[in-house]
C-alpha atoms as one frame of an Amber mdcrd trajectory, in Angstrom:
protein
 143.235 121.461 114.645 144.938 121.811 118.339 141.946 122.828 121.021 143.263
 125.526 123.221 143.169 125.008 126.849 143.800 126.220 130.349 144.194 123.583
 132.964 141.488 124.459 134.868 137.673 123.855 135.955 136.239 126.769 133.357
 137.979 125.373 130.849 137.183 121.903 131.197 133.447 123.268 131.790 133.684
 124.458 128.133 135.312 121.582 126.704 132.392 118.999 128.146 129.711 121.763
 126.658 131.097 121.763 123.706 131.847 117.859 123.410 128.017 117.673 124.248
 126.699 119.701 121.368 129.211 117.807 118.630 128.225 114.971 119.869 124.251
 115.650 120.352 124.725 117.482 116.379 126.690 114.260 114.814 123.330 111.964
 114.714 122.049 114.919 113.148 124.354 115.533 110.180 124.825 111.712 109.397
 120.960 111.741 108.891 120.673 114.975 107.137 123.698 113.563 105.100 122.351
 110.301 104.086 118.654 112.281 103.035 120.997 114.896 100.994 122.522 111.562
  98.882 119.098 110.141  98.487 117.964 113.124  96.993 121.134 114.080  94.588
 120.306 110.497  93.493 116.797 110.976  92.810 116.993 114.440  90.815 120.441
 113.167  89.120 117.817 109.817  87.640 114.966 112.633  86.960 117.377 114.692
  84.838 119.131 111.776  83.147 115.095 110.633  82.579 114.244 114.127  80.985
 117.103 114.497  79.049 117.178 110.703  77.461 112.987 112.061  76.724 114.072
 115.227  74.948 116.559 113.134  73.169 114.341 110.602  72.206 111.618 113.115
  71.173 114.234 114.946  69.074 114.829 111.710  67.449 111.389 111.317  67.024
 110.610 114.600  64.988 114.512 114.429  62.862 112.498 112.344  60.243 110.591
 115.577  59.213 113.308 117.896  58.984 112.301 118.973  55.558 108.706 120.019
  57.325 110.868 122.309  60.070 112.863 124.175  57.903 109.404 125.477  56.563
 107.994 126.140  60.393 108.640 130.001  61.665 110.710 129.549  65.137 109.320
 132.687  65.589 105.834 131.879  66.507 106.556 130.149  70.186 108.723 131.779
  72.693 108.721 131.707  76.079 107.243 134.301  78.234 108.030 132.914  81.649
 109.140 130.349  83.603 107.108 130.179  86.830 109.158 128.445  89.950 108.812
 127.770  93.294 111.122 127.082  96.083 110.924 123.408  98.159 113.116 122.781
 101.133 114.893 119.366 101.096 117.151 118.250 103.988 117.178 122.332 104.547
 118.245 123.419 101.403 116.188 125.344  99.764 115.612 123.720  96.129 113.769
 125.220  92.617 110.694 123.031  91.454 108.706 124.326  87.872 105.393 125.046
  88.427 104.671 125.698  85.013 105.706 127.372  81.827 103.949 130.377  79.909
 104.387 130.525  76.266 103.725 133.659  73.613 102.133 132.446  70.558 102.411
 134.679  67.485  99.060 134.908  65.627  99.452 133.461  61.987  96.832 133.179
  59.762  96.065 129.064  59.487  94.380 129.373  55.904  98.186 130.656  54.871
 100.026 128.705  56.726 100.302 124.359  56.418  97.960 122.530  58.682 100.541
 120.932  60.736 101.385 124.313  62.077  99.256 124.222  65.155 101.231 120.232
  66.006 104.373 121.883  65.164 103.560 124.864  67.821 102.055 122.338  70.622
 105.576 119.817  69.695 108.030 123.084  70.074 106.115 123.949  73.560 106.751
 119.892  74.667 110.506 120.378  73.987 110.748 123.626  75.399 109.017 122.112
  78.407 110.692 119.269  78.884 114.674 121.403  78.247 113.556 123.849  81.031
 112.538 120.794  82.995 115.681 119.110  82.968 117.710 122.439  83.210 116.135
 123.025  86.733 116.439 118.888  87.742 120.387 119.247  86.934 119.865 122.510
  88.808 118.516 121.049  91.805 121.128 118.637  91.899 123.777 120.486  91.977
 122.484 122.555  94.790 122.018 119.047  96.812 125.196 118.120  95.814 127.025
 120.919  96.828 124.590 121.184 100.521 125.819 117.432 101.038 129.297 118.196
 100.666 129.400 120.768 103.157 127.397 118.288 105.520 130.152 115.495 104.711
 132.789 118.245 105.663 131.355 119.239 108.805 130.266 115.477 109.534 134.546
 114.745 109.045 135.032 117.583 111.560 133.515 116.301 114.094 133.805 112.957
 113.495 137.433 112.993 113.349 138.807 116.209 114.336 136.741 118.362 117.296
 135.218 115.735 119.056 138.310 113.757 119.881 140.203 116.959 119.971 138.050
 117.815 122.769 138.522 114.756 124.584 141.831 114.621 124.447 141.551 118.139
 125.804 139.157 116.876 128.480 141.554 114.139 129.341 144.597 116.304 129.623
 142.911 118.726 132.122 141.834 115.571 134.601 145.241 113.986 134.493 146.612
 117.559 135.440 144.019 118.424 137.613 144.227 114.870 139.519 148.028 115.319
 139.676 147.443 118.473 141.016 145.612 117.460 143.647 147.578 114.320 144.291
 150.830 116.903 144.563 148.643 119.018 147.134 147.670 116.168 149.442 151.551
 115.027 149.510 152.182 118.572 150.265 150.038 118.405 153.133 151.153 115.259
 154.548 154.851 116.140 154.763 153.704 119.532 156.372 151.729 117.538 158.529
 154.616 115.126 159.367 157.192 117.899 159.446 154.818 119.425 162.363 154.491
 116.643 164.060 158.347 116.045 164.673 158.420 119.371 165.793 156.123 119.128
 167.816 157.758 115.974 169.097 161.404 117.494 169.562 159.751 120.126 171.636
């Protein structure tokens, strides 16, 4: 990305304020950079956590799949999902409060008496899915904040703020030359004067 330039004070004025703020902003982004990873890390293990649990708990029930076939899927759903919002590292993130189930009425005298653990077990799984689902969900928001952060930290790591010091750089050597032109300038008129001065 080429910096434009005019080879003068204003425009090295702007250069050094801008230099200032990337460089004042880089401690900044490596730190909000290196909280972003921790984090990805931390809800990517509390997903993989919840979803080896549902797995396991799936597992755990498969041996009475006679008994399910005879349980109404009906009778649980979910009413609502109640979230919240937490910032992490500035991004805002989802975190589950809680979840609100609708239970059908059945009659339990009717019904087999491992209803009621069949209703509390489809709740558990339901709770732990929507658990994971918002986990992978925070992640990917993380994910995709850090990214950005990496981006901008390669900007101005590696592209604006030496840009603008080679900018900076240019405009002193010019500015120097400049003035090193002017004061040669000004002795040869000054010698020039002199020998006229001298031949009159």
């Amino acid at each position: 990305m080429a910096i434009k330039f005019q080879y003068n004070k204003t425009s090295l004025q702007q250069l050094e304020k801008q230099l200032k703020i990337r460089e004042k902003a880089l401690p900044t982004l490596k730190n909000k950079e290196a909280a972003l990873r921790v984090e990805v890390k931390k809800a990517k293990t509390e997903a993989e956590k919840l979803d080896q649990k549902l797995r396991k708990k799936l597992q755990d029930y498969q041996d009475a799949v006679e008994m399910w076939g005879e349980f109404d899927n009906d009778l649980v759903t979910i009413e609502d999902v109640d979230l919240s919002v937490k910032k992490i590292a500035g991004v805002r993130t989802p975190v589950l409060e809680g979840v609100m189930f609708d239970v059908k009425e059945f009659s339990v005298f009717n019904e087999p008496s491992w209803f009621l653990d069949g209703i509390s077990i489809s709740k558990e799984l339901a709770k732990i899915a929507i658990e994971s689902q918002v986990f992978n969900q925070k992640m990917k928001l993380l994910e995709h904040a850090r990214r950005k952060t990496t981006q901008k930290v390669n900007l101005y790591e590696k592209v604006q703020i030496p840009g603008f010091q080679d900018a900076i750089r240019k405009i002193k050597r010019f500015m120097e030359d400049e003035e090193n032109l002017s004061k040669a300038a000004q002795k040869i008129v000054k010698s020039r004067i002199q020998e006229l001065e001298e031949s009159v």
